[in-house]
C-alpha positions as CSV (number, residue, x, y, z in Angstrom):
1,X,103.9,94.2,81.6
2,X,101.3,92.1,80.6
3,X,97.6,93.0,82.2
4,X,94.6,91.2,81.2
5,X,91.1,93.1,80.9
6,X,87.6,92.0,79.9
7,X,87.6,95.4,77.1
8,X,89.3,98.3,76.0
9,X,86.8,100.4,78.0
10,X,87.6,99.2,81.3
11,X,91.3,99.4,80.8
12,X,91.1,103.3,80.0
13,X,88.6,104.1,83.0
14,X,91.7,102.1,85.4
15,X,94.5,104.0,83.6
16,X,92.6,107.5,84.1
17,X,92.1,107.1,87.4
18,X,93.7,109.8,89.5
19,X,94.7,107.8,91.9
20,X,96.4,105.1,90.1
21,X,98.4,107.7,88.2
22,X,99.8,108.8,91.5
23,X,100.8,105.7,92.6
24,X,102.4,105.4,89.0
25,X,104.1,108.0,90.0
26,X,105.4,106.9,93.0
27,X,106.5,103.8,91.5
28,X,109.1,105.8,89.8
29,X,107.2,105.5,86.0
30,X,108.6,108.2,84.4
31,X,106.3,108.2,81.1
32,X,103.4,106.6,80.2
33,X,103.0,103.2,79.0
34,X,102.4,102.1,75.4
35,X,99.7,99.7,75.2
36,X,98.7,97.0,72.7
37,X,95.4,95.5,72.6
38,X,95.5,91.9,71.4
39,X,91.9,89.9,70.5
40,X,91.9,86.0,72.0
41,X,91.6,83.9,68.8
């Protein structure tokens, strides 16, 4: 998956959100995702 945020911050406070890990969850995810930040140039 490729998601686009404006900074690192905001991406944590989305994937912490309780709710959003449920519907993970529900989505059948079965461990969390690996993420890799990459800067615009």
């Amino acid at each position: 998956m490729i998601y686009e945020a404006p900074n690192v911050e905001l991406y944590d406070t989305l994937m912490s959100d309780p709710e959003r890990q449920e519907a993970i969850k529900r989505a059948g995810v079965i461990g969390f995702p690996v993420a890799t930040f990459l800067n615009k140039v």
